[in-house]
PAFITOR-400684 format. One line per 3 residues: number of its first residue (from 1); their letters; for each residue x, y negated, z of N, C-alpha, C, O. Coordinates in Angstrom, 3 decimals. Last residue first. Example, Ala and Ser with C-alpha at 12.3 -4.5 7.8 and 13.67 -1.06 7.14 Angstrom:
! residues 2
2 = sa = 12.850/2.250/7.080/13.670/1.060/7.140/12.900/-0.030/7.870/13.409/-1.138/8.039 ~ 13.190/5.690/7.800/12.300/4.500/7.800/13.200/3.300/7.800/14.236/3.319/8.465
This chain:
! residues 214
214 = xxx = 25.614/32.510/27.818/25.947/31.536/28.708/25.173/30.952/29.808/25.665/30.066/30.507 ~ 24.262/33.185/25.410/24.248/33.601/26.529/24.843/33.304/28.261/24.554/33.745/29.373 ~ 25.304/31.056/23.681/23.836/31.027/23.677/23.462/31.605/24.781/22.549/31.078/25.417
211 = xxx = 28.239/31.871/23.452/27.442/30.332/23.872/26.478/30.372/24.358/26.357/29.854/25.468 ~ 28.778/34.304/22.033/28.392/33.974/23.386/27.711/32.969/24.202/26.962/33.058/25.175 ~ 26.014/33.761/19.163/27.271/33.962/19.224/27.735/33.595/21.354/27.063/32.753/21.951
208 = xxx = 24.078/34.666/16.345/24.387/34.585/18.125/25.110/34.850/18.074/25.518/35.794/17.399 ~ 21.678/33.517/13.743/23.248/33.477/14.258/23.137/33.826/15.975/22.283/33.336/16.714 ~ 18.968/34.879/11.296/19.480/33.702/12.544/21.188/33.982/13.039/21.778/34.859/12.407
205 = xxx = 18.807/36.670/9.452/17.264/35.437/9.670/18.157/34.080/11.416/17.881/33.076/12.072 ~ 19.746/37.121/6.428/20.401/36.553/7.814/18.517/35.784/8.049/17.678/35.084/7.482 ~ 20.258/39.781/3.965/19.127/38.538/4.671/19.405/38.213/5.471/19.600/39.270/6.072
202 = xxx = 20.957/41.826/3.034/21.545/40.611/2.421/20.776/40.017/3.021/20.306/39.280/2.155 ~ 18.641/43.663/4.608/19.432/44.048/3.814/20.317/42.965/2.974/20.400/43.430/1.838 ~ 16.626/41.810/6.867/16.596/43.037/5.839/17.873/42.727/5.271/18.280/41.571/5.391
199 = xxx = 17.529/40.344/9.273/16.077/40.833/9.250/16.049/41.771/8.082/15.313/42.729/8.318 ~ 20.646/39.988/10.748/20.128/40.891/9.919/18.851/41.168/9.549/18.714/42.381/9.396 ~ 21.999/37.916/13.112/21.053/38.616/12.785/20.530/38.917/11.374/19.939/37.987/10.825
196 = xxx = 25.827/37.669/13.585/24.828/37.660/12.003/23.497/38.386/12.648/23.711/39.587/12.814 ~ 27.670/36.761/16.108/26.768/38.152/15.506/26.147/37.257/14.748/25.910/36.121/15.159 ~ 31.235/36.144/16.413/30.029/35.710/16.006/29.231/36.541/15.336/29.576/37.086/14.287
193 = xxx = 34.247/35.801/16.911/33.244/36.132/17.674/31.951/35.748/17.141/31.585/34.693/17.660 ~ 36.578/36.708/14.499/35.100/36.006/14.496/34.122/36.354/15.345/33.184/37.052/14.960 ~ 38.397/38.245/16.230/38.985/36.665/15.482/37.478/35.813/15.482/37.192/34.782/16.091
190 = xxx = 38.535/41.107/17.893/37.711/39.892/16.600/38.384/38.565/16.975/38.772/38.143/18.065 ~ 38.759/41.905/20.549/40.017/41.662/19.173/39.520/41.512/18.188/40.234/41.880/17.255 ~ 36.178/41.026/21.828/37.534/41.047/22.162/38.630/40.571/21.208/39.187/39.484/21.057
187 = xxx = 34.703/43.269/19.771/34.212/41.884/20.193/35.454/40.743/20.746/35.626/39.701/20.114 ~ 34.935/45.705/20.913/35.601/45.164/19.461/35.478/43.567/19.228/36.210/42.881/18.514 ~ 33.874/45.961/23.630/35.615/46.368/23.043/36.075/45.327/21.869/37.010/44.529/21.797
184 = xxx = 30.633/45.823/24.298/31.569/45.740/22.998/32.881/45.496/22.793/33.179/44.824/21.806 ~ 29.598/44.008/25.953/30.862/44.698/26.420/30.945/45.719/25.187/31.652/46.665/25.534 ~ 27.697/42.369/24.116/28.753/41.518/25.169/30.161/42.828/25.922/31.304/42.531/26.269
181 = xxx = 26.398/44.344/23.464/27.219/43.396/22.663/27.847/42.644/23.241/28.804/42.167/22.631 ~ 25.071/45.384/25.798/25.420/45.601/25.320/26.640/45.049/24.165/27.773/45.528/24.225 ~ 23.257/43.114/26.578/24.221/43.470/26.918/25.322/43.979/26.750/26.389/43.547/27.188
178 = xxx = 21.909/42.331/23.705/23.125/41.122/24.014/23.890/42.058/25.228/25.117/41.987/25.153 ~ 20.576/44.997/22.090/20.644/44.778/23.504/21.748/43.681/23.514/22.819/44.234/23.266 ~ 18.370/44.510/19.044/19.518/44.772/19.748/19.942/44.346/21.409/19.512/43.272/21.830
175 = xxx = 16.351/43.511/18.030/16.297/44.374/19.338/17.283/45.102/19.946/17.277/45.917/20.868 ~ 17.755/42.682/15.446/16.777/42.068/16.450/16.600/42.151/17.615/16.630/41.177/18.367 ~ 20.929/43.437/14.911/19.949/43.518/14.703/18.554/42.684/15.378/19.023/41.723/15.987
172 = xxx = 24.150/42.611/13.581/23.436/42.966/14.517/21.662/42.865/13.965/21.268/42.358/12.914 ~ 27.647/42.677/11.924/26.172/42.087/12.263/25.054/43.128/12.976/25.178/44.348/12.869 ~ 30.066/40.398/12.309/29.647/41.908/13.459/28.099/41.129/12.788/27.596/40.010/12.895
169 = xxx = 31.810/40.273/9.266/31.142/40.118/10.471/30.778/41.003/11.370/31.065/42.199/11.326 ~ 35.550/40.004/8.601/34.825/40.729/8.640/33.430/40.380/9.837/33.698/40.230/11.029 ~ 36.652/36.874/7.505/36.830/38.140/8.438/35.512/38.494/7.846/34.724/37.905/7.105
166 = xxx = 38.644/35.675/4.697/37.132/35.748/5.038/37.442/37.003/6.442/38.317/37.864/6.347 ~ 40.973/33.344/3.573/41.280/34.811/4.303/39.844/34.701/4.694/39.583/33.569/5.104 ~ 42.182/31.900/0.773/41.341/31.818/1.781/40.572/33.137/2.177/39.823/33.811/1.471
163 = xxx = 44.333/33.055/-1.097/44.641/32.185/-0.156/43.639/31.622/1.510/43.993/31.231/2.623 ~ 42.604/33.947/-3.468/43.958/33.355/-3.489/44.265/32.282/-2.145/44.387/31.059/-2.200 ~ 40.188/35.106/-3.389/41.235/35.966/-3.700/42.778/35.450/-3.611/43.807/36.124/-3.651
160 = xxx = 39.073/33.367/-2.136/38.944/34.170/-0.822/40.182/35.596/-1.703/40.755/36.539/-1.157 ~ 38.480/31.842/-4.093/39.233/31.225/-2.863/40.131/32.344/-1.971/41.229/32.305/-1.414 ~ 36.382/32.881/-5.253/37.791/32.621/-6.082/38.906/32.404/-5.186/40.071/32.712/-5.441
157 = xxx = 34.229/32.854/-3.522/34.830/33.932/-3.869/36.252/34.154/-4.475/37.023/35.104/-4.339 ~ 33.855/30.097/-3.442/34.806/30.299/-2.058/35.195/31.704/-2.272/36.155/32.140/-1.637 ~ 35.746/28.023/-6.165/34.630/28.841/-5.521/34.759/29.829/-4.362/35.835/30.426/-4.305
154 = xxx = 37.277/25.197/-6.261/37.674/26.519/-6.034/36.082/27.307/-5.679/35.431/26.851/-4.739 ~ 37.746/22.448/-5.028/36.487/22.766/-6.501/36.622/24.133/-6.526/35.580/24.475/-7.086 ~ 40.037/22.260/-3.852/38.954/21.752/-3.192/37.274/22.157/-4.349/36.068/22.030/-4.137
151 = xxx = 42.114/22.979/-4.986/41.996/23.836/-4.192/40.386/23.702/-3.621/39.694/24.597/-3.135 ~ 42.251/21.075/-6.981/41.883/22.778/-7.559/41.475/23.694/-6.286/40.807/24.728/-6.326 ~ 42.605/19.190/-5.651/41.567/19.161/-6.261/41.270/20.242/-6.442/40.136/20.634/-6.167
148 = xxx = 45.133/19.843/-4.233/43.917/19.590/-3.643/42.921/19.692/-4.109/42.029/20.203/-3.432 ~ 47.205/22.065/-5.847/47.050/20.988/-5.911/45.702/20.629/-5.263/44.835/21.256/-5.871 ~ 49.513/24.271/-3.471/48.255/23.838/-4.680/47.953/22.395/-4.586/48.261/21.643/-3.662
145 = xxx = 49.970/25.890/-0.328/50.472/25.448/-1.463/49.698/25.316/-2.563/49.036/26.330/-2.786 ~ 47.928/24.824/2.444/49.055/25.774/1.757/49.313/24.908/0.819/49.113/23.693/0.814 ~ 45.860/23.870/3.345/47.439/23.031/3.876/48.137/23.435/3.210/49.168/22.787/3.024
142 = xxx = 43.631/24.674/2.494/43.586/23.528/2.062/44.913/23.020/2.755/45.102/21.804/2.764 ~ 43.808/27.219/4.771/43.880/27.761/2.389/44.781/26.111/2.143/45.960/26.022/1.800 ~ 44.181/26.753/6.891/45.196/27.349/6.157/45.281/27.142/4.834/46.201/26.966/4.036
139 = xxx = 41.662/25.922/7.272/42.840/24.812/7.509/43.968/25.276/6.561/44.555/24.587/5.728 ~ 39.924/28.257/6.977/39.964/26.824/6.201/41.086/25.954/5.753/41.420/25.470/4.671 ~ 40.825/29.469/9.060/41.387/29.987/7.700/41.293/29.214/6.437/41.950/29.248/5.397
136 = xxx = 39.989/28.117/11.124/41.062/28.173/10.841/41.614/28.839/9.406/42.707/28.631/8.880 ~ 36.917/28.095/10.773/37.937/26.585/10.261/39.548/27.153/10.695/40.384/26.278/10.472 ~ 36.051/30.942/8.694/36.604/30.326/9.985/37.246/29.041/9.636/37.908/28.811/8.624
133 = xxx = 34.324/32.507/7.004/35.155/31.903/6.698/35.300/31.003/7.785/34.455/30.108/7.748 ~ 33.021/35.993/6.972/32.748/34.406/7.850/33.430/33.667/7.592/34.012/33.984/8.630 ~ 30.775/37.838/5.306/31.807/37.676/5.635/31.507/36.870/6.769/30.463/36.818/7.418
130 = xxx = 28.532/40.905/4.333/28.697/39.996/4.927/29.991/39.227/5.761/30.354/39.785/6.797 ~ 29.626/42.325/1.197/29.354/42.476/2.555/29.293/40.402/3.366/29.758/39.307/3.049 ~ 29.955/41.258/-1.171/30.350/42.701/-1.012/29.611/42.979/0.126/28.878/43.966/0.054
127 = xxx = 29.691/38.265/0.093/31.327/38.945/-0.533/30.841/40.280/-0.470/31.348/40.790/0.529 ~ 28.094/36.205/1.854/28.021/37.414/1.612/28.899/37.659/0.119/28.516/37.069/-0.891 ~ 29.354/34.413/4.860/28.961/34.053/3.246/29.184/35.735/2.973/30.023/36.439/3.533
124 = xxx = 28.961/31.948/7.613/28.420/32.957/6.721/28.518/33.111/5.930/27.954/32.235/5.273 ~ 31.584/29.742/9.061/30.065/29.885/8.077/30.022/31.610/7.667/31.021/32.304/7.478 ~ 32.517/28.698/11.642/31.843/29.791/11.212/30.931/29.698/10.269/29.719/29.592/10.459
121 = xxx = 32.781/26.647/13.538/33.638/26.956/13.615/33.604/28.347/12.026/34.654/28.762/11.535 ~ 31.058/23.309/12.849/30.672/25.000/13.167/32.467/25.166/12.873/33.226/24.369/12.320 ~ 30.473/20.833/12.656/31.391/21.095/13.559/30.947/22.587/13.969/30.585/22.961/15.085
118 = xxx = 29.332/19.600/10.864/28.309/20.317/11.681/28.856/20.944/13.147/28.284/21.328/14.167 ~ 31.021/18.716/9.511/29.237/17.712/9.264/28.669/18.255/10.773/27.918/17.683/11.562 ~ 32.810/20.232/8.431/32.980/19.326/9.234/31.749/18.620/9.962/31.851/18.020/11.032
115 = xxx = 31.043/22.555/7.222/31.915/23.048/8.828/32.218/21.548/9.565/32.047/21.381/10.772 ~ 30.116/21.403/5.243/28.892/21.584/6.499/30.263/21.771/7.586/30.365/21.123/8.627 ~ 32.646/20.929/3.880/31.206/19.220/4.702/30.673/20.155/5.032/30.258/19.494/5.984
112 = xxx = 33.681/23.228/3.401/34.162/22.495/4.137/33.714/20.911/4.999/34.083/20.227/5.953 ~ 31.939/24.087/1.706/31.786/24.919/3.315/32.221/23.826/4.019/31.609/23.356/4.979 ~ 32.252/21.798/-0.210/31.016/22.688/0.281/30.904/23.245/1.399/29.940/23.037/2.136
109 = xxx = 34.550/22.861/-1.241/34.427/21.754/-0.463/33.160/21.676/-0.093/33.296/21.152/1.012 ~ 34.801/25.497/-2.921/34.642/25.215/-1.507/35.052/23.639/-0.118/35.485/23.489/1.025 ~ 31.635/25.573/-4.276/33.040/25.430/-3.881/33.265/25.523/-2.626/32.555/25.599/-1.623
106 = xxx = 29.876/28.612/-4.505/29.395/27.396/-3.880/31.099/26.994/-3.757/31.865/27.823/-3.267 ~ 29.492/31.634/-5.282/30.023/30.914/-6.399/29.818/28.933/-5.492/29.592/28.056/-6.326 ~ 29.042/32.596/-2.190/30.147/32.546/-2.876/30.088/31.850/-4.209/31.128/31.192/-4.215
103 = xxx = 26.880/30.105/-0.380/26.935/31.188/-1.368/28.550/31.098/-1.833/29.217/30.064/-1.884 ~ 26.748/29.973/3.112/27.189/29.654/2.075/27.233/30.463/0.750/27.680/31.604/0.867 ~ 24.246/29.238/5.884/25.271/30.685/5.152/25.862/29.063/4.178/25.644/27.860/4.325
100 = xxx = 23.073/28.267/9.256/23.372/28.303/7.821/24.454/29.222/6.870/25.409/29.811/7.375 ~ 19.900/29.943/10.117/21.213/30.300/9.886/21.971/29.442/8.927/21.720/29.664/7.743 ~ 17.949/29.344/12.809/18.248/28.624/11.303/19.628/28.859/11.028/20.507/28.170/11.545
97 = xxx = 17.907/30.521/15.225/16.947/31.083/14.201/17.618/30.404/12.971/17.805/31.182/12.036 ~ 19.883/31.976/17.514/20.155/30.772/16.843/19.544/30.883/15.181/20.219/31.174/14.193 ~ 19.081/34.439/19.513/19.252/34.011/18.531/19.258/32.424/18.118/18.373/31.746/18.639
94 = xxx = 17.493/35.636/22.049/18.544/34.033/22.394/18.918/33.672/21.039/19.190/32.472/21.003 ~ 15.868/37.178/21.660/15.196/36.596/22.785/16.155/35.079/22.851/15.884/33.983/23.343 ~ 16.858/38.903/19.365/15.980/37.842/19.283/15.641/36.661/20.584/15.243/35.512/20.395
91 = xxx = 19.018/40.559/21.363/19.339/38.949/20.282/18.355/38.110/19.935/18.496/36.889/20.010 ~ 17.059/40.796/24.326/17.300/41.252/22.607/18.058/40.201/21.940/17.698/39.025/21.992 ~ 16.200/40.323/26.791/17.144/40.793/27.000/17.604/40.916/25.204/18.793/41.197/25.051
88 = xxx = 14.502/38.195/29.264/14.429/38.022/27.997/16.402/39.278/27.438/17.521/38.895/27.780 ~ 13.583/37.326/31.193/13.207/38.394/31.262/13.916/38.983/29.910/13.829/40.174/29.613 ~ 15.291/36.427/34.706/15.245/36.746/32.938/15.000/37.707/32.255/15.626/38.766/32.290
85 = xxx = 13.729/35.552/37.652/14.429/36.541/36.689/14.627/36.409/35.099/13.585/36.264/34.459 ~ 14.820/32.214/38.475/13.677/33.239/38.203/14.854/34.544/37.396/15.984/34.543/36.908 ~ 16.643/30.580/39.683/15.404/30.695/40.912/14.616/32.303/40.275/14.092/33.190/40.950
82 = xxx = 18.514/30.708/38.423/18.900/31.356/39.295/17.732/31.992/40.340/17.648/32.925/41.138 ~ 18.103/29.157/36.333/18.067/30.977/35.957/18.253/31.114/37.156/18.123/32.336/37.225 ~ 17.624/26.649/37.248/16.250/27.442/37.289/16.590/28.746/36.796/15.683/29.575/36.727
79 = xxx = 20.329/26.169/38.066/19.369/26.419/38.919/18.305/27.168/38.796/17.894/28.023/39.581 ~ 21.094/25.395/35.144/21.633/26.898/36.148/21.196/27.328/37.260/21.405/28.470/37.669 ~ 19.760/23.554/34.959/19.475/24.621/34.047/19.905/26.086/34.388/19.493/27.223/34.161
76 = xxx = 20.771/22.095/36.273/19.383/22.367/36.747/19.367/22.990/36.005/18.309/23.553/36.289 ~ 23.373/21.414/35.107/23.582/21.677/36.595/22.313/22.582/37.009/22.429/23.534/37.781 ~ 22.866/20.438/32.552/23.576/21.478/33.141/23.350/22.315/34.355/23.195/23.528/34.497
73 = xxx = 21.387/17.997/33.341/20.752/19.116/32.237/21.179/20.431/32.805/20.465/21.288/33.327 ~ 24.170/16.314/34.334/23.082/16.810/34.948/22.267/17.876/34.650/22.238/18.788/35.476 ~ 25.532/16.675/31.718/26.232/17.352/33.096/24.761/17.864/33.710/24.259/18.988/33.715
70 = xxx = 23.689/14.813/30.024/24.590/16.242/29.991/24.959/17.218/31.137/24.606/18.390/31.265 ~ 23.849/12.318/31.299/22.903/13.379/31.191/23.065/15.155/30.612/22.566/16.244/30.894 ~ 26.519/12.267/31.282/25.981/12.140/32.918/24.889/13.382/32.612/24.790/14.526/33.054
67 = xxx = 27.195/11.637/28.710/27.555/12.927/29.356/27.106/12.936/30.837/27.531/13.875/31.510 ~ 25.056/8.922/28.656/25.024/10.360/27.786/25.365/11.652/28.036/24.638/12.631/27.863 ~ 26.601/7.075/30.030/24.737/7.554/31.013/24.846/8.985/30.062/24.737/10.070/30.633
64 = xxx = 29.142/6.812/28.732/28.861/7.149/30.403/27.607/8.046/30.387/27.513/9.252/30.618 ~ 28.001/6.062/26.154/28.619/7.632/26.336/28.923/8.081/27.739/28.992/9.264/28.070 ~ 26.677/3.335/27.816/25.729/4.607/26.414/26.519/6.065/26.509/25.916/7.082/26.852
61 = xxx = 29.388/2.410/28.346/28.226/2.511/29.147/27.136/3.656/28.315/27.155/4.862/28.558 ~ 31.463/1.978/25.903/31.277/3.089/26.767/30.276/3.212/27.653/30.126/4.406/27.909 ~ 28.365/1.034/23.661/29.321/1.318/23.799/29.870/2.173/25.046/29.107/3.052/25.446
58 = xxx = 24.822/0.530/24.940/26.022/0.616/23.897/26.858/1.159/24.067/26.603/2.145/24.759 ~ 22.008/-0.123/25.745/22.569/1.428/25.722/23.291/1.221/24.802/22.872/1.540/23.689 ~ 20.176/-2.321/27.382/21.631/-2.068/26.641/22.666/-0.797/26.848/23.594/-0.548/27.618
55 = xxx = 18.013/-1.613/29.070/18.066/-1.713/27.291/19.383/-1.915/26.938/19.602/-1.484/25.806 ~ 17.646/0.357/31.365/18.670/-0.201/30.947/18.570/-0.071/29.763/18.818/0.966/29.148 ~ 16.471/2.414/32.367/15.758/1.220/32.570/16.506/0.359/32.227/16.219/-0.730/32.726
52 = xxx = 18.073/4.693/31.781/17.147/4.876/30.962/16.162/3.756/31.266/15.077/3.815/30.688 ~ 20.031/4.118/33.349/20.424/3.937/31.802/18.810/4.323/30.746/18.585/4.242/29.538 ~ 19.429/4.440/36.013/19.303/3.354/35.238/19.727/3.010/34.136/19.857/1.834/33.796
49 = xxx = 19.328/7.357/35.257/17.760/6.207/35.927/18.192/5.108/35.317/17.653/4.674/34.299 ~ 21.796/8.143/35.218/20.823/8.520/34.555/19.156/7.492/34.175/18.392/7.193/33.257 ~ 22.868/7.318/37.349/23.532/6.879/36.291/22.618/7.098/35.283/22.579/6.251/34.390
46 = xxx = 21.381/9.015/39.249/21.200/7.364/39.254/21.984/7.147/38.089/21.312/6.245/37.587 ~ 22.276/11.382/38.861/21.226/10.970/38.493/20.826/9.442/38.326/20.134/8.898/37.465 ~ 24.730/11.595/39.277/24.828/11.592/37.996/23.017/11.417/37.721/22.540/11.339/36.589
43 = xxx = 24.236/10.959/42.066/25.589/10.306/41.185/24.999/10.645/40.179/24.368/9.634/39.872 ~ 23.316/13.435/43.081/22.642/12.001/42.874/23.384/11.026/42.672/23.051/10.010/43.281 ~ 24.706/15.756/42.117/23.394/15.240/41.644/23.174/13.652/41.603/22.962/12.888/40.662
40 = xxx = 27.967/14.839/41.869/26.961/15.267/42.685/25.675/14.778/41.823/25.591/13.789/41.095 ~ 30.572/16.090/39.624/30.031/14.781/40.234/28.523/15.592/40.728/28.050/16.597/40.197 ~ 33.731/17.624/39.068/32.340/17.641/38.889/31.218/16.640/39.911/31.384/16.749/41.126
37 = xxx = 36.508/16.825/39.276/35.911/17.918/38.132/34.639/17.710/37.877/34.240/17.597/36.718 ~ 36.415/16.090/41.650/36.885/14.987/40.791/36.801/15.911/39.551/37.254/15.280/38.596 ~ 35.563/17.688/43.587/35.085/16.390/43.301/35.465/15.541/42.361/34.986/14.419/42.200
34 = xxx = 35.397/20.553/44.324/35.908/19.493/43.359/35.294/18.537/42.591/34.750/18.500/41.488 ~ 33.391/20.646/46.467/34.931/21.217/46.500/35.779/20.808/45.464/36.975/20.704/45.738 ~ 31.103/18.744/45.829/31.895/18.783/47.095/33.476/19.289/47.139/34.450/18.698/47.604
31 = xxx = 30.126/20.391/43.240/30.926/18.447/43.401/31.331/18.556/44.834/32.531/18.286/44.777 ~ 30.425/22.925/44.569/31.725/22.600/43.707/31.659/21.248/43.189/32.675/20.731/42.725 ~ 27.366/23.348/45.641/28.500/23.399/46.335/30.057/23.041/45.723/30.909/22.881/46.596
28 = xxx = 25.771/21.367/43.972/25.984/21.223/45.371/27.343/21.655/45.584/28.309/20.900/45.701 ~ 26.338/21.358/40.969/25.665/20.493/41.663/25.365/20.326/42.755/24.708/19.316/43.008 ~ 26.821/24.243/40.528/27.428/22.930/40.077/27.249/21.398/40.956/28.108/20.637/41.403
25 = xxx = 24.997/25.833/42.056/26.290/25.899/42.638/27.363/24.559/41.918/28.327/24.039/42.480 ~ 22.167/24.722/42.618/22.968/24.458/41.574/24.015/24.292/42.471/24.218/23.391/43.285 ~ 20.038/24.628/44.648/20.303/25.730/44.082/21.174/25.505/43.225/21.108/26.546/42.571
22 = xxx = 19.784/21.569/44.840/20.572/22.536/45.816/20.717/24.073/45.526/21.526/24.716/46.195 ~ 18.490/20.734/42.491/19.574/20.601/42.078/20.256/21.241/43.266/21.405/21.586/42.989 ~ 15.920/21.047/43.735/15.860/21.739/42.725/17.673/21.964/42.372/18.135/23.063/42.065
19 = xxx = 15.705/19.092/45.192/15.673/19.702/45.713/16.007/21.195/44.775/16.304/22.263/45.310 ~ 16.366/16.534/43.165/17.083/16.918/44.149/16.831/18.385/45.102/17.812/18.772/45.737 ~ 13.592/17.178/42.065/14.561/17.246/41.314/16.030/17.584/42.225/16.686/18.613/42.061
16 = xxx = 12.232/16.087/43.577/11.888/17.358/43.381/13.050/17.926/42.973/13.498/18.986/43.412 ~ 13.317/13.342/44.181/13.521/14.098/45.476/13.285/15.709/44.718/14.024/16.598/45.139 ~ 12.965/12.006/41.707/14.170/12.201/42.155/13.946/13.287/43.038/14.436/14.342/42.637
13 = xxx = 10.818/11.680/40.041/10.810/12.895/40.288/12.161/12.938/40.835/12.749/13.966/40.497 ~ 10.583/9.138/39.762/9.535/9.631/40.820/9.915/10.892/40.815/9.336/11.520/41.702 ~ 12.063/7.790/37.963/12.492/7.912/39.303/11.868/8.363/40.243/12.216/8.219/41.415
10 = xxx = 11.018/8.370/35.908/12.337/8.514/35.634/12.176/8.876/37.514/12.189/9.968/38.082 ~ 7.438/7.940/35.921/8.376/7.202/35.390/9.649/8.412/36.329/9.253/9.154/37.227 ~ 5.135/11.216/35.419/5.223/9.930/35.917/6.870/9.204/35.427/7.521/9.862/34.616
7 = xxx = 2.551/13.288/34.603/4.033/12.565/34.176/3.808/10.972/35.112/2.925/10.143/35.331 ~ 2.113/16.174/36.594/1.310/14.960/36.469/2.676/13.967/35.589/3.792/14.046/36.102 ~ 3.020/17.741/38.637/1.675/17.859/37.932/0.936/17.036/37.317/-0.291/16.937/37.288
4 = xxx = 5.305/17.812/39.231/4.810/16.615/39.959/3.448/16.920/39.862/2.656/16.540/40.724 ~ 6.690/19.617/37.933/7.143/19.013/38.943/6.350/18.294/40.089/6.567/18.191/41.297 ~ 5.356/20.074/35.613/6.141/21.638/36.250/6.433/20.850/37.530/6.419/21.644/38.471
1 = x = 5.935/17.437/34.417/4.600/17.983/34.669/4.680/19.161/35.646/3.892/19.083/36.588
């Protein structure tokens, strides 16, 4: 609509779109200089077009047109921060609103289907203070020494006294400045790059972590 003023089919917005994708240092100047890292707009658009006029969206053809569309997304997404200013500067402005946490009396095979389910690196769980239980400290508890079951029915507070290591979080606020938090020292030699938004006192109203600023 932002394009044309108007919706139309897949392939009518090639040229806007192309013109849009020359501001994309991905997408112009580095598919040229590495070409075999990164593919040109209109390569990854036509792969695009006709996977979306293409009813047989299976196997590797389906994960072809999928990361095409990916890439592409990419490419114009870095275009349009480039065309406008940002205005947007607070954790709220980039926060990740649906936090998931974990309760400590929750086993801990529990953390362990959302971390796999969800492929988070990071759950939340409040100990005294707000923690994070990392898939590496995961890996550690459930490789060590014990019997699986006990280790796997374990409550993650019970856990966290025998074997499963919790870091410490960085938590943050609403109107907190991301610049700021981005040259944060401590941020660096953390293990758990990951800010906790804080709306009151034991309350997570959302997650940011660099990704989002990216």
């Amino acid at each position: 609509m932002r394009l044309l003023g108007r919706k139309q089919e897949l392939g009518r917005y090639g040229v806007k779109l192309r013109e849009l994708a020359a501001d994309s240092t991905v997408l112009a100047a580095l598919s040229r200089q590495y070409p075999g890292r990164f593919s040109t707009f209109d390569a990854l658009f036509a792969m695009v077009k006709n996977a979306r006029n293409d009813a047989m969206h299976t196997g590797v053809y389906a994960r072809h047109a999928t990361a095409a569309a990916i890439e592409v997304c990419i490419g114009l997404e870095e275009a349009l921060m480039k065309q406008t200013e940002d205005p947007r500067t607070t954790v709220a402005d980039y926060m990740v609103k649906t936090a998931v946490t974990v309760e400590p009396w929750q086993p801990v095979a529990h953390a362990r289907q959302l971390m796999l389910t969800h492929s988070f690196s990071f759950l939340p769980v409040f100990v005294g203070r707000w923690k994070l239980v990392s898939e590496t400290s995961m890996a550690r508890y459930l490789r060590g020494k014990g019997d699986w079951k006990i280790l796997m029915s374990a409550s993650i507070e019970h856990a966290a006294s025998n074997g499963l290591e919790l870091l410490d979080a960085h938590v943050v606020k609403l109107d907190d400045d991301v610049s700021k938090l981005l040259n944060d020292d401590d941020l660096e030699r953390s293990p758990g790059r990951l800010w906790l938004v804080e709306e009151s006192p034991d309350r997570l109203c959302g997650v940011l972590s660099p990704f989002e600023l990216m």
